[in-house]
C-alpha positions in Angstrom: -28.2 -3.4 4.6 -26.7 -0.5 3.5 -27.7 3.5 4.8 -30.0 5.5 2.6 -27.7 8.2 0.7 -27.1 11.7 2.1 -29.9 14.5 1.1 -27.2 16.7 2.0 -26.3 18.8 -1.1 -23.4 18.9 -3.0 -23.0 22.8 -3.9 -21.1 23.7 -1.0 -18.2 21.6 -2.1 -18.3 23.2 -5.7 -17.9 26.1 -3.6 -15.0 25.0 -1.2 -13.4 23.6 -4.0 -13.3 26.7 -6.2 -12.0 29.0 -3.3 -9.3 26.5 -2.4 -8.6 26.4 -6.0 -8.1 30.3 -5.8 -6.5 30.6 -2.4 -3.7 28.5 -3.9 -3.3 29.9 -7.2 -2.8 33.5 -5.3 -0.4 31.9 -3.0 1.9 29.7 -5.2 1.4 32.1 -8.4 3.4 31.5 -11.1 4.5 28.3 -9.2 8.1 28.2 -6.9 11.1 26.8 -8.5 14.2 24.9 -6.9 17.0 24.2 -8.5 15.7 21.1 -9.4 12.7 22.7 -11.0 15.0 25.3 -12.6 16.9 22.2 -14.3 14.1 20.5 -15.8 12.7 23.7 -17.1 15.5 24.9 -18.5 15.3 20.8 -20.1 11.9 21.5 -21.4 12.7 24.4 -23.4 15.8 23.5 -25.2 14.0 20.0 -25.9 17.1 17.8 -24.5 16.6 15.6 -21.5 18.3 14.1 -18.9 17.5 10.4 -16.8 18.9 12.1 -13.5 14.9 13.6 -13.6 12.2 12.3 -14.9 12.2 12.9 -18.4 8.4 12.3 -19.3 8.1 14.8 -16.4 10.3 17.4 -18.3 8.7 16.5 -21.8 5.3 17.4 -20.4 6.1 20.6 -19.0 7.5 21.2 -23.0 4.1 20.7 -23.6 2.8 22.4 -21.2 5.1 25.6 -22.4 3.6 25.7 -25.5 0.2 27.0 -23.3 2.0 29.5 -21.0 5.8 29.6 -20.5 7.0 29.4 -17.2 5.9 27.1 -14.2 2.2 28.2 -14.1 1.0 25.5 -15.9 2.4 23.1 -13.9 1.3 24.3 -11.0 -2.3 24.9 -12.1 -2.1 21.1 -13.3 -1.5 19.8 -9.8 -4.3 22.3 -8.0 -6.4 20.9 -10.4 -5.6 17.1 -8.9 -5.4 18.3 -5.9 -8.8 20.2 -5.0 -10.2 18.1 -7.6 -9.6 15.1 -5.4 -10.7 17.0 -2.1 -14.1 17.3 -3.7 -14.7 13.8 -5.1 -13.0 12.2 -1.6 -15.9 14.7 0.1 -19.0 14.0 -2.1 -17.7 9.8 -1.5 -18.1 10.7 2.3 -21.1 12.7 1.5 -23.4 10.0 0.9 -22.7 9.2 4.6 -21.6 11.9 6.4 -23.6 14.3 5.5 -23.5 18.1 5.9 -20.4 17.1 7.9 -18.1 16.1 5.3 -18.1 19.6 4.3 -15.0 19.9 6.8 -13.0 17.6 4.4 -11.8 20.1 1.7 -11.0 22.6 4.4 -8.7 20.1 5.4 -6.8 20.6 2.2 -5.1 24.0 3.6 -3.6 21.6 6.4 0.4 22.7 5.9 1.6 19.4 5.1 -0.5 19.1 2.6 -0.8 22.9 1.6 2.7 24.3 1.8 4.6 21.5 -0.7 1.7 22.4 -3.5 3.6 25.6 -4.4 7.1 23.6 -5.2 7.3 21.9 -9.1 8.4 18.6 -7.9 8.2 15.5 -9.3 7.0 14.5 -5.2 4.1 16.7 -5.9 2.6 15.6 -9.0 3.3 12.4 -8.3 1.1 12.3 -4.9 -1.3 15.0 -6.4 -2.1 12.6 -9.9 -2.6 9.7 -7.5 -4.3 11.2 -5.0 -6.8 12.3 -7.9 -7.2 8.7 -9.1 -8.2 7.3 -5.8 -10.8 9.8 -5.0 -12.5 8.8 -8.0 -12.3 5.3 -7.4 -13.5 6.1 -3.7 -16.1 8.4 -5.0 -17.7 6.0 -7.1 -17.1 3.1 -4.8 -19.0 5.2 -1.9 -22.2 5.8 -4.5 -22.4 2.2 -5.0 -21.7 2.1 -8.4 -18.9 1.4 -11.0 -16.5 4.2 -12.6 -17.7 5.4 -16.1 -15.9 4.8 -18.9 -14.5 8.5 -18.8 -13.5 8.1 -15.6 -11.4 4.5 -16.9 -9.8 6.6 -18.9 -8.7 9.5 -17.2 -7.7 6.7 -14.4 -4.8 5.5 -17.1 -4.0 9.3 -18.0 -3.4 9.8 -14.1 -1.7 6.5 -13.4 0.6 6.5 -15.8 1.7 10.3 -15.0 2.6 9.0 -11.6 4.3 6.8 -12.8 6.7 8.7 -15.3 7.4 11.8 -13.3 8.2 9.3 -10.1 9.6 5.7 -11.1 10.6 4.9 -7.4 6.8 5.7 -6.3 5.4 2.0 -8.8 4.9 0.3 -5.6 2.2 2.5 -4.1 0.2 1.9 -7.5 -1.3 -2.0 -8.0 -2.9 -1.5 -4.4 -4.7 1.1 -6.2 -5.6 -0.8 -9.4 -6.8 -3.5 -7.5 -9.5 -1.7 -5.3 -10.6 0.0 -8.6 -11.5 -3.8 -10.5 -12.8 -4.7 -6.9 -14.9 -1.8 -7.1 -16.2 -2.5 -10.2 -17.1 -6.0 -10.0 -14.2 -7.7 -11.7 -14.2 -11.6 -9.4 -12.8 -13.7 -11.8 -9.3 -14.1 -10.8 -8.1 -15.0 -13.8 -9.4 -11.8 -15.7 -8.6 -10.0 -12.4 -4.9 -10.5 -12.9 -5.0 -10.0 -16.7 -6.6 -6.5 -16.0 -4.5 -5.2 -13.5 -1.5 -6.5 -16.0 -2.8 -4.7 -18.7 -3.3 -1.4 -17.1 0.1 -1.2 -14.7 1.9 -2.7 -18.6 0.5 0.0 -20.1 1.4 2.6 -17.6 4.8 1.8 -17.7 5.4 1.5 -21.0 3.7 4.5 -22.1 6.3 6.8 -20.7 9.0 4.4 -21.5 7.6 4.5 -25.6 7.8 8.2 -24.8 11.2 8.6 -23.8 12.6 6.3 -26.4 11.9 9.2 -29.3 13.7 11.6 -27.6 17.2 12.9 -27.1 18.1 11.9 -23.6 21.5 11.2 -21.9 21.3 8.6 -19.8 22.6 9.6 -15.7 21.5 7.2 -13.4 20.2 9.5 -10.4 20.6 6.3 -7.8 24.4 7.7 -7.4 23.4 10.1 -5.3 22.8 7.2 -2.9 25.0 5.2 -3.8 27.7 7.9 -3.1 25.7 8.3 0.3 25.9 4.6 1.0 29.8 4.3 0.7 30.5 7.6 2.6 28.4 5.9 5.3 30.0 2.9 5.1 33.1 4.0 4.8 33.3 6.7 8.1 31.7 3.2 10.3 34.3 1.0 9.2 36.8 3.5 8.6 38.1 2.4 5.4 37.4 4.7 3.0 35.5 2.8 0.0 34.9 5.8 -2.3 36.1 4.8 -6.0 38.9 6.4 -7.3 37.1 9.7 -9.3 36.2 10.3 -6.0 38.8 10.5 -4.1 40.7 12.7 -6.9 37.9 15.5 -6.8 37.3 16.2 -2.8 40.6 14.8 -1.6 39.6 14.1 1.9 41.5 12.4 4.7 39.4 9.5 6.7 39.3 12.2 9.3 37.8 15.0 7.0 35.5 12.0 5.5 33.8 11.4 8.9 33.2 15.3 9.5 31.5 14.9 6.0 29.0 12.4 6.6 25.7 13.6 8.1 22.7 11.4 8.9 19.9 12.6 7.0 21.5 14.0 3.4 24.6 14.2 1.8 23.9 17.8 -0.6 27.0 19.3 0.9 29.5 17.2 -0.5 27.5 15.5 -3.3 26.7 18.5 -5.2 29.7 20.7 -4.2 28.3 22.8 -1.5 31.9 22.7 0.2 35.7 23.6 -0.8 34.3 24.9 -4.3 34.1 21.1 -5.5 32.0 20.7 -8.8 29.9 17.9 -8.0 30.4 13.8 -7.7 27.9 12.8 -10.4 30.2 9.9 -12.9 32.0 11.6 -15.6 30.9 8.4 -17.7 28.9 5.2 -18.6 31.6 3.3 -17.2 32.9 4.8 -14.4 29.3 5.2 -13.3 28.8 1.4 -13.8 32.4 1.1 -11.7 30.4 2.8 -9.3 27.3 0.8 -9.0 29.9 -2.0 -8.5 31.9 -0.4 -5.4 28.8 0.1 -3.9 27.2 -3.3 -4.6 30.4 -4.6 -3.2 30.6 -2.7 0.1 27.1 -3.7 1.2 27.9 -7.3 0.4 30.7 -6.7 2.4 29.9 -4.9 5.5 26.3 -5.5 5.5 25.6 -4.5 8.9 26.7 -1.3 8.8 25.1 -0.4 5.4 21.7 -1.5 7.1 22.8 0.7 10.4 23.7 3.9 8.2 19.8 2.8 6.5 18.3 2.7 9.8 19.3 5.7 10.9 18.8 8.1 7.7 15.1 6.2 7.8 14.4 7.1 11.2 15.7 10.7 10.2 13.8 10.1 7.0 10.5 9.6 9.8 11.9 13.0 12.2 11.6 9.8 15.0 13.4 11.3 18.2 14.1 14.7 16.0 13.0 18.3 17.4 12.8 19.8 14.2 11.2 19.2 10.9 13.3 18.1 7.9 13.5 20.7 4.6 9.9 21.3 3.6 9.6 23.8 0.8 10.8 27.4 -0.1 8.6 30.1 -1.2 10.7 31.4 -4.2 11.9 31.0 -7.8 15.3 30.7 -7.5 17.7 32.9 -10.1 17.0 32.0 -13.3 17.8 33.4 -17.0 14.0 33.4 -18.0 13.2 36.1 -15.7 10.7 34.2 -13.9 10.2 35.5 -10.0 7.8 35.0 -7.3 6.4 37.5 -4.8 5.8 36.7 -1.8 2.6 37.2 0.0 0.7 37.0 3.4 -0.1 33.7 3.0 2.8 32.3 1.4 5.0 34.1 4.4 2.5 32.4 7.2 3.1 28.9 5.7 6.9 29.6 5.3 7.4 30.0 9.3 5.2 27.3 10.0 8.4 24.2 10.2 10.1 26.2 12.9 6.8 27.4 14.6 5.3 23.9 14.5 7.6 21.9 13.2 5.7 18.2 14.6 3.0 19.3 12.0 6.0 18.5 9.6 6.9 14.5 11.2 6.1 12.3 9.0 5.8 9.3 11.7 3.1 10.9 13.2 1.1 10.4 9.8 2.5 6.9 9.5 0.6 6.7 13.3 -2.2 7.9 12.2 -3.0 5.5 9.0 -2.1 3.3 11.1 -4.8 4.2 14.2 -7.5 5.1 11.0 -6.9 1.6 9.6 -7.6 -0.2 12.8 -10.5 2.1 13.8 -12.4 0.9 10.4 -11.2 -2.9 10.9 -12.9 -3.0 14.7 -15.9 -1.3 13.1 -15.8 -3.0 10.6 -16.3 -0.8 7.8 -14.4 -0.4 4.4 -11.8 -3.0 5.4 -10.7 -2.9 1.9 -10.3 0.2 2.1 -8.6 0.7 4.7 -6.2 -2.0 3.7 -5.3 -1.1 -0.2 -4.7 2.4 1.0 -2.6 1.9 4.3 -1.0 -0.9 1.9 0.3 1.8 -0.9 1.2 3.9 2.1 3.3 1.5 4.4 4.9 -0.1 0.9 5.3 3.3 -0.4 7.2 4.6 2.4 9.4 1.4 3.0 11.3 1.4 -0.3 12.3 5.2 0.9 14.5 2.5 3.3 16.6 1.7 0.4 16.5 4.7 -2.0 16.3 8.2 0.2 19.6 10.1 0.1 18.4 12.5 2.3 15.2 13.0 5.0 13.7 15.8 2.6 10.0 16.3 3.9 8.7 15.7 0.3 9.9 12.5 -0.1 6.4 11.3 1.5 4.6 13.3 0.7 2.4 10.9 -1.1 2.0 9.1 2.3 0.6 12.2 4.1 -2.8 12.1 1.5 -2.8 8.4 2.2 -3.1 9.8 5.8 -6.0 12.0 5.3 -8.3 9.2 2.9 -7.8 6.6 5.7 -8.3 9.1 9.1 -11.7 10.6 7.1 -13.5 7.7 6.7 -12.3 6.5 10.2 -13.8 9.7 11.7 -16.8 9.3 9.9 -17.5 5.8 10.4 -17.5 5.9 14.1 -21.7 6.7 14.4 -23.9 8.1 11.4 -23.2 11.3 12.6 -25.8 13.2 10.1 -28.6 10.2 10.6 -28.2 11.4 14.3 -28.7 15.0 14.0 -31.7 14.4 11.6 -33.2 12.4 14.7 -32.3 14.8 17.1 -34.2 17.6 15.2 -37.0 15.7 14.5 -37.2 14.9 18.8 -37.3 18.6 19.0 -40.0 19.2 16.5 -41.7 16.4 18.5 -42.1 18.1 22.1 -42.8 21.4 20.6 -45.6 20.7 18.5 -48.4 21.8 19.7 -51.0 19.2 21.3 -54.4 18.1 19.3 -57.5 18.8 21.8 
């Protein structure tokens, strides 16, 4: 039998929620740009698209530019998701917790979950949009009750974001779709796995009908691993596999190779960081597909040490047996010819020193540890074992594929994992005692010996 719902009022969050929302806007205002950022912009305005980013990603911020130009939008967008989330995921815990959920959305100025909101990354939006969508499932789940036809909807709108501005992240998403038709009563199994068909069809295709009207060139953004793979591979066999386009552009003996390959990321030769090189993207379809073979071909061959060069950027990937914390995020707007700047602030400098102040807040094993510890806490207590699976499930699956695909151990690559983190260790907290039903009892003890005696 379940608890009796919380009497403990929801304002404060509306409150919370609207001075995160603020806090942030002030800190990120308009919204910091990388180079990546700057490319997709600079995509959005002149209408012409590239696959190396996410082109429903660009086409939206087009959109988005007819509004406001520049990347405030954006970045309004994902505060929205973001605090929006913090509030439903603290009115679900609510109806249990109490006045003590209220800590939840303070939670959200945590700075690995605070400090990446001011970047426009497909990694934020991505985790911020799905984030969003399981806090409403949660929040309806926790009220006992199923999602509204409003909330269906904007469901889709979110999923199917996620999924256009991050391809790579699909994995993390039918764990989701499938606690939201649990939720909501769907049994059958047959209509179960029509449903969840339907919905994760339609969010892939909608991007992909998106996409097909517009002018796109087509540069597969995988060879920035793949390059990393045969570098790899190459400096542990020491044979140097790089394909000939390669080899004509850096020019590198097998000696010069191995100085060049760096667990961890691969900017410096990939993008031309060194000996004024202009980048090892493929010049064309074809060379880029003679590419894709190379590669293919040297993990067929020497399997053992493309997994070993895996391992090892995964467990940089994870900062496992690392003393510092990988690249987070950088307060700025790099130089641009839209005149957009950014101004630093107090806050915005605090959260900038807080990698090489505290740079273990930054690990992202030690939130891999902790789904991990939340998830068994709520099976031994068992309480929201569904739960506690779909989400450690999107999570662990989530950051596995990173195993194959990550070129580098950028901090934002998981950043989807870390909210993951903070659903599962919530309820986990919370579920240890009725900590509000508690309290209430304790109070009413009191009132007990101090009233005053009848004669």
């Amino acid at each position: 039998m379940s608890r009796p719902a919380s009497t403990a009022s929801a304002r404060p969050i509306y409150l919370i929620i609207v001075l995160g929302l603020l806090v942030s806007a002030w800190t990120f205002f308009p919204g910091w740009m990388s180079n990546d950022s700057l490319i997709q912009y600079r995509e959005a305005r002149l209408g012409v698209f590239n696959s190396w980013h996410p082109v429903l990603m660009a086409w939206w911020w087009r959109q988005l530019d007819h509004l406001y130009q520049g990347p405030a939008p954006f970045l309004i967008q994902n505060l929205l998701m973001y605090w929006g989330g913090l509030g439903l995921l603290t009115n679900a815990i609510r109806r249990s917790a109490g006045q003590y959920a209220y800590i939840v959305p303070i939670l959200g100025l945590w700075p690995a979950l605070f400090f990446v909101l001011g970047e426009i990354w497909k990694d934020v939006a991505f985790a911020c949009s799905l984030f969003m969508s399981w806090a409403i499932v949660i929040n309806a789940y926790c009220w006992q009750r199923k999602t509204s036809w409003l909330e269906r909807c904007i469901l889709i709108i979110l999923i199917t974001f996620a999924i256009g501005v991050k391809t790579n992240g699909i994995l993390a998403i039918p764990f989701l779709v499938i606690f939201w038709l649990y939720s909501d009563g769907v049994r059958h199994r047959k209509i179960f796995a029509v449903l969840t068909s339907i919905i994760l069809s339609a969010a892939i295709l909608v991007p992909y009908g998106v996409t097909r009207t517009l002018a796109v060139k087509h540069d597969n953004p995988l060879q920035y691993t793949q390059i990393y793979d045969l570098l790899a591979i190459s400096v542990k066999i020491k044979q140097n596999l790089l394909p000939p386009y390669i080899n004509e552009r850096i020019q590198l003996s097998q000696d010069e190779l191995n100085q060049n390959y760096i667990v961890g990321g691969n900017n410096g030769l990939f993008y031309g960081y060194t000996k004024d090189l202009v980048g090892l993207r493929a010049p064309s379809t074809q060379i880029a597909e003679e590419l894709r073979d190379s590669w293919i071909k040297a993990i067929k061959d020497y399997p053992r040490s493309y997994l070993a060069h895996r391992w090892d950027n995964f467990l940089s990937l994870l900062r496992i047996g690392q003393s510092t914390a990988a690249y987070v995020a950088n307060p700025l707007v790099v130089e641009n010819e839209f005149g957009i700047k950014f101004n630093a602030n107090e806050i915005s400098d605090f959260f900038d020193k807080e990698p090489s102040a505290h740079p273990w807040i930054f690990y992202p094993w030690l939130y891999v540890l902790l789904t991990f510890i939340s998830a068994a806490v709520l099976f031994l207590n068992k309480k929201h074992r569904l739960l506690a699976a779909v989400i450690s499930g999107s999570s662990l699956t989530f950051i596995a594929a990173h195993f194959f695909i990550a070129p580098a151990s950028d901090f934002r690559y998981l950043y989807y994992s870390y909210f993951c983190a903070l659903i599962v260790a919530s309820f986990a907290v919370f579920s240890l005692k009725p900590l509000h039903n508690d309290a209430k009892q304790f109070l009413a003890q009191r009132r007990g010996r101090t009233a005053p005696r009848s004669l």
